[in-house]
C-alpha positions in Angstrom: 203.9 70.8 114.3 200.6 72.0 115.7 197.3 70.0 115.7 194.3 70.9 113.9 191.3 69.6 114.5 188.5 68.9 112.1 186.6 71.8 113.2 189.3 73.8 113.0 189.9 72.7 109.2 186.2 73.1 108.5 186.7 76.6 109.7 189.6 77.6 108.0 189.0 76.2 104.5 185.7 77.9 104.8 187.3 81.2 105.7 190.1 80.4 102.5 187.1 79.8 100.4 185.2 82.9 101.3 188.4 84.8 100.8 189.3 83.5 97.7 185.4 83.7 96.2 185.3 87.4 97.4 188.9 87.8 95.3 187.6 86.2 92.4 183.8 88.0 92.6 182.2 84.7 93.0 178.7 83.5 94.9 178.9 80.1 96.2 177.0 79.5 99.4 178.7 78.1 102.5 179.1 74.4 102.0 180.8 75.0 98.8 183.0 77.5 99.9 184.3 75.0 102.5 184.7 72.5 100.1 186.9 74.9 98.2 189.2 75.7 101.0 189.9 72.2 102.1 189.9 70.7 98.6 192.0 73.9 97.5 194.6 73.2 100.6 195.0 69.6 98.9 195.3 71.0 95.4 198.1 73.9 96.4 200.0 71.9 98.7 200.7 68.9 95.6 201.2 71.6 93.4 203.4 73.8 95.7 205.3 70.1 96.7 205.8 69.6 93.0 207.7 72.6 92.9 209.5 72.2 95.6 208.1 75.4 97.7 207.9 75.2 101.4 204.9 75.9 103.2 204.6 76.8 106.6 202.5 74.2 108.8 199.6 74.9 111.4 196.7 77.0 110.6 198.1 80.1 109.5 199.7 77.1 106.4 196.4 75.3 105.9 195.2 78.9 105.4 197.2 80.1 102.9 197.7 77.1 100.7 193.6 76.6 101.1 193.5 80.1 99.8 195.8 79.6 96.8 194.1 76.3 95.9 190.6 77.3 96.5 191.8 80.6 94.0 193.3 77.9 91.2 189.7 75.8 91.7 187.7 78.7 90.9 189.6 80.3 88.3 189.2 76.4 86.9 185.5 76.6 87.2 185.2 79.9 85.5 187.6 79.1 82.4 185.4 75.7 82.5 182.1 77.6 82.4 183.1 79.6 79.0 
């Protein structure tokens, strides 16, 4: 399994979390949209493990289950905020 590297986290969560607030036509400013990726790769990967879906590991993994969860967080927020 390949290595990544806390700057390489912080960069990829923030790129899942820009993705997924341009998806979801959200403005959050930087910090938060790192905060959703890496807090959104936690989220999807418990859920995803819970349902007993494989997810690929390295970066290309953290991305895509950062950019799931971040997408679940946000929808959250939004249902939250109505």
């Amino acid at each position: 399994m390949e290595s990544t590297g806390w700057l390489g986290l912080v960069i990829i969560g923030g790129l899942a979390g820009w993705l997924a607030g341009k998806l979801m036509e959200v403005r959050y400013g930087v910090i938060l949209n790192i905060v959703l990726g890496i807090a959104g790769s936690v989220v999807a990967a418990a859920i995803l493990a819970g349902l007993h879906v494989g997810v690929p590991g390295g970066k290309f993994g953290f991305f895509v289950t950062g950019f799931i969860g971040a997408c679940i967080l946000i929808f959250l927020a939004k249902f939250a905020r109505r």
